[in-house]
C-alpha positions in Angstrom: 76.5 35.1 141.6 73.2 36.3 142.6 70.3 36.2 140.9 67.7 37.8 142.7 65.6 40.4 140.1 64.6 43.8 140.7 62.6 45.8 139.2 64.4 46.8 136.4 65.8 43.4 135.6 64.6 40.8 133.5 64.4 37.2 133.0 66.4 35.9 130.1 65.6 31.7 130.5 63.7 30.2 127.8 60.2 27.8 129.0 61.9 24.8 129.1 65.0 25.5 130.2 65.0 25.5 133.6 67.9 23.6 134.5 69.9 27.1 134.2 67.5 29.3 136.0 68.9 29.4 138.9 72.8 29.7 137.6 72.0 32.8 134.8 71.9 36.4 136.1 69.2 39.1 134.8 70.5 41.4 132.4 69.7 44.6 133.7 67.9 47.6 130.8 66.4 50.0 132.8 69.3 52.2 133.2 70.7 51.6 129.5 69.1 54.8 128.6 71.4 56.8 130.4 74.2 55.3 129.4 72.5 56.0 126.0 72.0 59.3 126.9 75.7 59.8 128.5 77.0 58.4 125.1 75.5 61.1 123.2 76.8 63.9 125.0 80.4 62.3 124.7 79.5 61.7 120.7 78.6 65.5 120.8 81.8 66.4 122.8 84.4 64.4 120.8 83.6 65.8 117.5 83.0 69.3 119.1 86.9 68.7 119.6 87.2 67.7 116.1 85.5 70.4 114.4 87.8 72.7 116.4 90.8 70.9 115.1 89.6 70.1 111.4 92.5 71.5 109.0 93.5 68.1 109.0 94.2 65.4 106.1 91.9 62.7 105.5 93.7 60.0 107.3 94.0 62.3 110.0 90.6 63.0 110.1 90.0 59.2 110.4 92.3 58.2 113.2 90.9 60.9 115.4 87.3 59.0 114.6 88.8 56.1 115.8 90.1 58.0 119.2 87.1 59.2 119.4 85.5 55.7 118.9 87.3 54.4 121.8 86.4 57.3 123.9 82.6 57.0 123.7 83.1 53.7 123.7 84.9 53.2 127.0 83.1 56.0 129.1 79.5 54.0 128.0 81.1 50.8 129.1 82.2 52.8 132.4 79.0 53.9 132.9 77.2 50.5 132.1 79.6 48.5 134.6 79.0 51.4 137.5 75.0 50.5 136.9 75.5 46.9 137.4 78.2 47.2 140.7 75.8 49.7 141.8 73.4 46.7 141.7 73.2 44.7 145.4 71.9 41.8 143.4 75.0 41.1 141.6 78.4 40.3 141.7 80.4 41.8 139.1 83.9 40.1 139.3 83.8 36.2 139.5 87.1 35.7 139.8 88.7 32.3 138.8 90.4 30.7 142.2 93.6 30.0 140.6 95.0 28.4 143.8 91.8 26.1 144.3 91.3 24.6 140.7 93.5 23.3 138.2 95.7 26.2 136.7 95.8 23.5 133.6 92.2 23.8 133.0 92.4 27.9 132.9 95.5 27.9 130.2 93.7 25.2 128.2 90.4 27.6 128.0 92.7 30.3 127.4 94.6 28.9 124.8 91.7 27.5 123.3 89.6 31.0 123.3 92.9 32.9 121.8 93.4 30.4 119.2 90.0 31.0 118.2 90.0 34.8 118.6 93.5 34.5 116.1 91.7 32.4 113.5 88.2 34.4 113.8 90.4 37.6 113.3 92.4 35.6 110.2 89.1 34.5 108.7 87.8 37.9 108.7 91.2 39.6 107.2 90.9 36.8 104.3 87.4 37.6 103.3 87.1 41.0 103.4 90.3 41.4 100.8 89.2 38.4 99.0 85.3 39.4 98.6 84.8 41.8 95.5 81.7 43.3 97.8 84.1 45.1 99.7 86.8 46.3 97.3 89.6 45.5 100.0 92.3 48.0 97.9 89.8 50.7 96.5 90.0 53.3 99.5 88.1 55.7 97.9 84.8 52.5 97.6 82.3 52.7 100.2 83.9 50.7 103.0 87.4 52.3 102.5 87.5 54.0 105.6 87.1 50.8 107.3 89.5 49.5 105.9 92.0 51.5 106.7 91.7 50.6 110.4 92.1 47.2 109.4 95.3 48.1 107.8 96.6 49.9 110.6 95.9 47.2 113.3 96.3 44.1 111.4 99.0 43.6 114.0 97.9 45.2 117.5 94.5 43.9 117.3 95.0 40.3 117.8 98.1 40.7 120.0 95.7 43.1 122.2 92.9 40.6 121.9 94.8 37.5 123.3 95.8 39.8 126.2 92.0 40.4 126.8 90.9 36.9 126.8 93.1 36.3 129.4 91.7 39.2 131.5 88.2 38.3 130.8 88.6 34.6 131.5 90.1 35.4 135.1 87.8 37.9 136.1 85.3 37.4 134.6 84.4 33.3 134.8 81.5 31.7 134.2 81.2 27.6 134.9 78.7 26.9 132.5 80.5 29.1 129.8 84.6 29.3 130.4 85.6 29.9 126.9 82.7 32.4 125.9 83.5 33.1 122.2 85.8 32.5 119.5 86.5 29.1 120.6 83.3 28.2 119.5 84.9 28.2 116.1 86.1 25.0 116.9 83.0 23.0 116.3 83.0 24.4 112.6 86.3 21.8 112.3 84.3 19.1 113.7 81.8 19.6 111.7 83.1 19.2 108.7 85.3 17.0 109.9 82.0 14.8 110.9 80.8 15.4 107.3 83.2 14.4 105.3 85.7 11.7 106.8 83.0 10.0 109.4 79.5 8.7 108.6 78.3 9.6 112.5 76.1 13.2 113.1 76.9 16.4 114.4 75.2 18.5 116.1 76.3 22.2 116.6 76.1 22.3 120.7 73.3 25.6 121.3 76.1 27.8 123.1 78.7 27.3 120.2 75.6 28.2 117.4 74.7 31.7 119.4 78.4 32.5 119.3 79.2 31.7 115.8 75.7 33.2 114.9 77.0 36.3 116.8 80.6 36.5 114.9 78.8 36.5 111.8 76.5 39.5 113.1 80.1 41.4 114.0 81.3 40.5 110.6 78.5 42.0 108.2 77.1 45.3 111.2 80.5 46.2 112.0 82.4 47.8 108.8 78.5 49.0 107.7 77.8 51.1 110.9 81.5 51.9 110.8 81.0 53.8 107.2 77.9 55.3 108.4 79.5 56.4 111.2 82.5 58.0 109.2 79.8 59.5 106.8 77.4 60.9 109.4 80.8 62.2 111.5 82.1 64.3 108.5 78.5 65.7 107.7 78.3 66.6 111.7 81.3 68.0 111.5 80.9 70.1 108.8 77.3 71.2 110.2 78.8 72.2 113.3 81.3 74.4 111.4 78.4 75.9 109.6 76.9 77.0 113.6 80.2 78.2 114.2 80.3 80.6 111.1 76.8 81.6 111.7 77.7 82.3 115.1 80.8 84.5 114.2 79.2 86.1 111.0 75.0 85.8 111.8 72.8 84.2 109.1 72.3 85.8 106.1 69.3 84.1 104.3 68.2 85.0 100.8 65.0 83.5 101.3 63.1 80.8 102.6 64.0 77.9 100.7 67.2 78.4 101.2 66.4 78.0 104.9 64.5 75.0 104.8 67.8 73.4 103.4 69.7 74.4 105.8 67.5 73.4 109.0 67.1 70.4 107.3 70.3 69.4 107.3 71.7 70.6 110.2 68.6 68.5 112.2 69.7 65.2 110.0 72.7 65.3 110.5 72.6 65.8 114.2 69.8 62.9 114.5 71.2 60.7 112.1 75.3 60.7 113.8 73.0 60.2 116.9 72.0 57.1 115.8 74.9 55.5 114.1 77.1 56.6 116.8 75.1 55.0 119.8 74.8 51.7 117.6 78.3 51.1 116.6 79.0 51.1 119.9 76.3 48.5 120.5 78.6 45.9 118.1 82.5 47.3 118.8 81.6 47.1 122.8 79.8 43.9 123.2 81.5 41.9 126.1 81.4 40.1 129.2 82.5 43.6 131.2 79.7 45.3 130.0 77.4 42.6 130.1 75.9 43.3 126.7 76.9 39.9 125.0 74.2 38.4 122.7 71.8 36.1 124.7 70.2 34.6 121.9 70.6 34.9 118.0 67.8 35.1 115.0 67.2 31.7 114.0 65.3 31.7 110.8 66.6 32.1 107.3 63.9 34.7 106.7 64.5 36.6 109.6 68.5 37.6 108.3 67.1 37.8 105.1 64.4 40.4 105.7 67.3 42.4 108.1 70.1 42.3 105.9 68.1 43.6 102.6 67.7 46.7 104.4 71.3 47.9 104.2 74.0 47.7 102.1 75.1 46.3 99.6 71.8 44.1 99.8 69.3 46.9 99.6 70.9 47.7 96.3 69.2 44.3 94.6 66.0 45.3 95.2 66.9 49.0 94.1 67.7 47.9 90.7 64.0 47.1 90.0 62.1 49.5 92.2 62.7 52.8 93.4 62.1 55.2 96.1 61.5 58.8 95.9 64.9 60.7 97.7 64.2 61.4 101.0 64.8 65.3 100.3 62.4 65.1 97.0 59.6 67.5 98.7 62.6 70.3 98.9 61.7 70.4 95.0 58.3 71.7 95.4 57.7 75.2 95.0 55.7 76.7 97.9 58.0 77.2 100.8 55.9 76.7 103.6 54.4 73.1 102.4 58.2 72.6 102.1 58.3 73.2 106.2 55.0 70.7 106.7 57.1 67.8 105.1 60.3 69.1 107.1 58.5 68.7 110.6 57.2 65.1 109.5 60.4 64.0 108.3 62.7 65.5 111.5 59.7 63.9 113.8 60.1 60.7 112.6 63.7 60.5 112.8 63.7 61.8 116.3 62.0 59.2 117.1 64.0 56.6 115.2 67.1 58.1 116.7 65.9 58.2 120.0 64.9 54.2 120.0 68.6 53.4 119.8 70.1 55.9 122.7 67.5 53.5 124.7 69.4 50.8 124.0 72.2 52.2 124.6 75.4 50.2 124.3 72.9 47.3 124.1 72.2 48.1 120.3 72.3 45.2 117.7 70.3 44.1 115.2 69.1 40.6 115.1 69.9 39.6 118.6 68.6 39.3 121.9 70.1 41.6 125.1 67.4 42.5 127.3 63.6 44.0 126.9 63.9 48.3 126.5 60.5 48.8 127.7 60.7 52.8 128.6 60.6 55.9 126.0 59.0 55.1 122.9 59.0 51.3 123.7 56.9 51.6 126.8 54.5 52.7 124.0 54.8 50.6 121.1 57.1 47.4 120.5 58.5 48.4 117.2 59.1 52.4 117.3 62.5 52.7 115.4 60.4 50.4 112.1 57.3 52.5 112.8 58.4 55.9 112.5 60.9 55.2 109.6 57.9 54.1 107.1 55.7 57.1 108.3 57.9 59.0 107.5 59.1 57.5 104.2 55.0 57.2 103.2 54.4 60.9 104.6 57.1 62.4 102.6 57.7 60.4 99.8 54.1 59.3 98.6 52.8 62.5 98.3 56.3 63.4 95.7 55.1 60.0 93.8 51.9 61.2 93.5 53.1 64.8 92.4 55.1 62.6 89.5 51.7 60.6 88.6 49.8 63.6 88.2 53.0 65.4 86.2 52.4 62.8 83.8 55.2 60.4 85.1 52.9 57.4 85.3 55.6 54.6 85.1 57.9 56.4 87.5 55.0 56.8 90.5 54.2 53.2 89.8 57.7 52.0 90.0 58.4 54.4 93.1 54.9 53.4 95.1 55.7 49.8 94.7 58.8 50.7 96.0 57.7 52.3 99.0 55.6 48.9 99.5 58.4 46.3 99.3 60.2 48.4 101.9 57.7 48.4 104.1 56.8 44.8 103.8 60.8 43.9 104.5 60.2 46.0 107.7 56.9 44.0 108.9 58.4 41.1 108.4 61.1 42.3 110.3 59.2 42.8 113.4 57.0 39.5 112.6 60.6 37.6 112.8 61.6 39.7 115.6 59.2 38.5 118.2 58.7 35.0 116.8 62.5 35.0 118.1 61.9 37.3 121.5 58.5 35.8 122.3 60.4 32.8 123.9 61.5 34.4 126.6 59.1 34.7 129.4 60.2 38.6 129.8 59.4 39.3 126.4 56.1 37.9 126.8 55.2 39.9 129.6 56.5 43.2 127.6 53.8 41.9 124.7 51.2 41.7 126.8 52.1 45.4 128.5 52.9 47.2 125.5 49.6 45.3 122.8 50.6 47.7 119.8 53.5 46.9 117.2 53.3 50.0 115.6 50.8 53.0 116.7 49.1 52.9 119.7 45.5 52.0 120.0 46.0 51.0 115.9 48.0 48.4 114.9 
């Protein structure tokens, strides 16, 4: 396995731990905007396709999200694996020698990975019916279209995913990691088993505490960017039928609020299934043959704290007691072409919001470490996706709060300014917890000290 770095690569090793330098490969970034990029057109093309063929059912509509799903999915891994083969620097396949080593030893690992993969999958199935959060028999509840993917392969799945350990596990073999996931569920056994029937310590080994770390990150992203996914895919959909009619018919507009609307949300809804779509991908495709597994995993309390109150069904705690303006609330103001200022603000920040995730391509997750995206807008600052979400929210939602105050709405502006705070705060802490996890790594150093700004350049 070589590990010779190019340009585009980057070192992963922690100070400290040097006695793996020499054994771990670079993951390689530079490219993953273009697969980024390659996985939006297909997102585009896939539910051009649908909208062609949308006198369907709602389960129908469904399973052709999930074909579609697969589709995006498997032509960004394509496109990731030809980056890395293209690579002279490394080998792709590392084949286990099944005539040379112990053929015992390989069946143990795989046996050992599939029992885990079963059990993982089991555990999963048990808490998402059993936890009232997700309303496990309430298809019509916020995470029913998930769920009825679970449904439908609550048998195929696991059979499928003993068949790919296998195949990962011979072709894809690494010495100092044979069983690279689910068998890491293991130590949770001796744990407890530690705990409660011996009086001697345990201590989770560092491999086994980034895996488990990273099932728990599949469990919670997965059926949320999944919804948003469905959401966003039904409101493209519908947009792009709205194109067609205009395209057929011409646009008739009445006047120019009624245009304002409409831009609007043909521009969200084109940004925002950009985004969702690119980042599901990032948590359904993580895996040794694309070589976007999780290198390291958040390790503070506040850090998953501060990253899982911004989306559902956290968020909705702190929504209780303070509130937000709507993200539309300017589209209530009278004077149509102030309407349009707080359209280009709003469609500005989340193209640039958007287009921080097609960077990472299939590398997207949330509180883990893949690789340092240092081009686009993080060749500029290090935090663009966090900055241009609470300029936006402060450009077009303050000024509505402070229309209420001066309508006489006193407690409401309060309630909806402190509001705007708290969510900001959650977000700097975000990027405070961020690189107190990244800055380990000697390539994220190097990015800090390229890139100086957080979250405007030459500001702060």
């Amino acid at each position: 396995m070589g590990n010779k770095k190019t340009k585009t690569e980057h070192s992963f090793n922690k100070k400290g731990d040097q006695s793996n330098q020499n054994k771990k490969f670079s993951p390689l970034t530079g490219h993953s905007v273009y697969v980024g990029l390659i996985g939006l057109f297909v997102l585009i093309l896939v539910q051009y396709f649908t909208y062609k063929n949308m006198n369907v059912s709602h389960a129908q509509f469904l399973v052709r999200q999930f074909y579609n799903i697969i589709i995006v999915g498997l032509v960004m891994g394509a496109c990731e694996i030809f980056f890395w083969v293209k690579s002279k620097d490394y080998q792709y396949f590392n084949v286990f020698d099944l005539k040379n080593n112990d053929m015992k030893v390989f069946f143990s690992n795989w046996a050992k990975e599939s029992l885990g993969v079963l059990f993982f999958l089991s555990l999963t199935y048990f808490f998402y019916r059993m936890m009232p959060t997700f309303k496990f028999d309430k298809p019509e509840e916020f995470y029913g279209s998930f769920f009825f993917f679970i449904n439908g392969l609550v048998y195929i799945f696991p059979a499928f995913m003993v068949v790919y350990t296998f195949f990962t596990l011979l072709f894809h073999h690494d010495e100092d990691n044979p069983t690279p996931y689910y068998s890491s569920m293991s130590s949770i056994f001796v744990y407890f088993y530690h705990q409660l029937l011996t009086e001697e310590s345990f201590t989770f080994p560092k491999k086994d505490l980034i895996n488990l770390r990273s099932i728990i990150v599949k469990f919670f992203f997965i059926p949320t960017m999944f919804v948003f996914f469905i959401s966003q895919s039904k409101s493209f959909v519908m947009n792009l039928s709205f194109l067609g009619n205009i395209s057929q018919n011409g646009y008739h507009v009445q006047n120019l609020a009624q245009f304002n609307l409409d831009f609007l949300n043909v521009c969200q809804s084109f940004l925002f299934y950009t985004d969702v779509g690119v980042g599901l991908m990032g948590y359904l495709f993580a895996c040794r043959w694309f070589k976007n597994t999780n290198l390291s995993i958040e390790p503070t309390m506040l850090g998953w704290v501060v990253t899982l109150l911004c989306y559902p069904p956290f968020r909705e705690l702190y929504g209780k007691f303070f509130n937000t303006p709507s993200d539309k609330a300017f589209l209530q103001f009278e004077t149509s072409w102030i309407v349009l200022i707080f359209i280009f603000f709003a469609l500005s920040s989340i193209v640039i919001y958007s287009l921080s995730t097609v960077y990472f391509g299939i590398r997207f997750s949330n509180l883990t470490y893949r690789g340092v995206i240092d081009k686009g807008p993080y060749s500029l600052v290090r935090h663009p996706a966090y900055a241009s979400k609470n300029i936006s929210w402060w450009l077009v939602m303050f000024p509505y709060a402070l229309f209420s105050f001066l309508g006489g709405q006193y407690q409401l502006a309060i309630f909806q300014c402190i509001g705007l705070m708290m969510i900001s705060l959650l977000y700097y802490f975000r990027a405070i917890t961020e690189e107190n996890h990244l800055k380990e790594f000697e390539d994220y150093q190097s990015y800090m000290e390229k890139v100086r700004y957080r979250f405007i350049p030459y500001v702060i």
